[in-house]
C-alpha positions in Angstrom: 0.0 0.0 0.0 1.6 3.6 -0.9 1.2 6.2 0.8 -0.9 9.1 -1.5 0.5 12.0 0.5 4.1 10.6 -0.7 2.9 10.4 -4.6 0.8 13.4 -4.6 3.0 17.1 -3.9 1.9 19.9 -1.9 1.3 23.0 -4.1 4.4 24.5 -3.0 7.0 21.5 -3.2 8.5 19.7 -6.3 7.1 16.3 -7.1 9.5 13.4 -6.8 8.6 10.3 -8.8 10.5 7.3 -8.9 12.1 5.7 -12.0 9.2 2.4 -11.8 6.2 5.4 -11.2 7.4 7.3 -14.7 7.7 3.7 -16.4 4.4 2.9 -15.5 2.5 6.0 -16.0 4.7 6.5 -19.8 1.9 4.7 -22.0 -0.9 6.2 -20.5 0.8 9.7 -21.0 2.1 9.0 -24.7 -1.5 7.6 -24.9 -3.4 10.9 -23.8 -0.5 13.3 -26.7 -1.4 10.8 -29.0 -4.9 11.2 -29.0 -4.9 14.8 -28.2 -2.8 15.3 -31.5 -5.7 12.9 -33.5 -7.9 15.4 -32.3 -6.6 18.4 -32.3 -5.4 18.1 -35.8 -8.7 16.4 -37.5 -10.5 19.4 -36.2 -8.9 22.6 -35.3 -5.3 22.4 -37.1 -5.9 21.1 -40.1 -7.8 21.8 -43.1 -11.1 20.9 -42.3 -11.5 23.9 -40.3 -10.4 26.5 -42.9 -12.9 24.8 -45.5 -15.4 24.5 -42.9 -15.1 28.5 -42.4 -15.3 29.3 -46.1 -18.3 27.3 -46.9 -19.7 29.2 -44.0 -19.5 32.7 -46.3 -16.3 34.1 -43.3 -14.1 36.4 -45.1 -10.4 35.5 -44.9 -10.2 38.3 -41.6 -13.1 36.8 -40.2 -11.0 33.4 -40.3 -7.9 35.3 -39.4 -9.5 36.2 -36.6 -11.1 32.6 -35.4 -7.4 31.2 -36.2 -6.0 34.2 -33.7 -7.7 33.2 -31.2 -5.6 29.9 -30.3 -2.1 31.6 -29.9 -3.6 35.0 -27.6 -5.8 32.9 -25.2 -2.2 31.5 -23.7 -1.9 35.2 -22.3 -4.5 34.0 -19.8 -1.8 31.4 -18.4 0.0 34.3 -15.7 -3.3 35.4 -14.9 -4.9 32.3 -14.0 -2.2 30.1 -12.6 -3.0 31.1 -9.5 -6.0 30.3 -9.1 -5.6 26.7 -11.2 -2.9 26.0 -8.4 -5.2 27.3 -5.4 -8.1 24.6 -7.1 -6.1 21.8 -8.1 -4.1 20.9 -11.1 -5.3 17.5 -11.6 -9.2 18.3 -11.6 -8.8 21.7 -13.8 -7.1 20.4 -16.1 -10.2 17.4 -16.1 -12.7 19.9 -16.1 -11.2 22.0 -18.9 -10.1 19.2 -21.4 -13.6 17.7 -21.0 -15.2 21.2 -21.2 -13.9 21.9 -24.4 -14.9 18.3 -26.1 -18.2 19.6 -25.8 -17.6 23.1 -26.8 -15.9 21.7 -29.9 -19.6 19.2 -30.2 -21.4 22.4 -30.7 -19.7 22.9 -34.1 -22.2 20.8 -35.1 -24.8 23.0 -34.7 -23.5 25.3 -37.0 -25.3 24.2 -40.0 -28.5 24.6 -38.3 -27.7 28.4 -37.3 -27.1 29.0 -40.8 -30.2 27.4 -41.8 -32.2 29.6 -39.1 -30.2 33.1 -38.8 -28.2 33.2 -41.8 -24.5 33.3 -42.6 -23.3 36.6 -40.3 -25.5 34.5 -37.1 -23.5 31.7 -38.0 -20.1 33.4 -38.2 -20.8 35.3 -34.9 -21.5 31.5 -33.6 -18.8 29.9 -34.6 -16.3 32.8 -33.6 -17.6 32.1 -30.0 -17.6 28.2 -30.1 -13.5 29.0 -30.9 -13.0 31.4 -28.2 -14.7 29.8 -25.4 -12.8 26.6 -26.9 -9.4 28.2 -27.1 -9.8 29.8 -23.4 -10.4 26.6 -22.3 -7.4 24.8 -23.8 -5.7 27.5 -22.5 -6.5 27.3 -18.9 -6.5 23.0 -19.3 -2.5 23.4 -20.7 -2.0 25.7 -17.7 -3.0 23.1 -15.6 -1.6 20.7 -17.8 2.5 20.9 -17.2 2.4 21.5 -13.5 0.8 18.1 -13.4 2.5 16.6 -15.3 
């Protein structure tokens, strides 16, 4: 039986993990990058977003824009690692990476917004669906690295 107070660190100390702890814990981490990258790439990185956003009507600013919002969210990181540290790595980064699964779920919805409220409702939708999305990533990667 292991003590948790051992495995788990204070807020304010370093973690120490032992050689056998990292070689057990190794596959689930590559496993948790790997599929992070699947989905990170099929549906905000790659190309199916930038299509997506032209056959939406967004003009190449408007896309600019949505695309801008990944890289400026991490200015949030300083301002909210307090707090993430205060609350818990472990269960804001849970929170957060789960949160923004179903953020990134409501792209779906999109076509029915531009069915009901036209192309400039839909843009104005889908620019929020990727800002709320991109704060969150930012806030779960804050959390992320002092966890792991």
């Amino acid at each position: 039986m292991t003590d948790l107070a051992a495995e788990t660190p204070s807020h304010g100390s370093q973690a120490t993990v032992t050689p056998e702890q990292a070689v057990r814990r190794l596959p689930w981490a590559l496993g948790a990058i790997a599929l992070n990258s699947v989905f990170a790439y099929t549906i905000f990185a790659g190309p199916v977003l930038i299509l997506l956003l032209a056959e939406l009507g967004l003009s190449k600013t408007q896309v600019g824009l949505i695309l801008a919002c990944f890289p400026l969210t991490g200015v949030v990181a300083p301002l909210i690692g307090p707090v993430v540290a205060r609350l818990g790595y472990k269960r804001i980064f849970l929170i957060c990476w789960a949160a923004r699964k179903a953020v990134a779920a409501t792209l779906l919805l999109t076509p029915v917004v531009l069915a009901r409220s036209g192309a400039e409702a839909a843009a104005v939708y889908a620019m929020i669906v990727f800002a709320v999305f991109a704060l969150l990533r930012a806030i779960a990667d804050t959390a992320y690295y002092p966890w792991t």
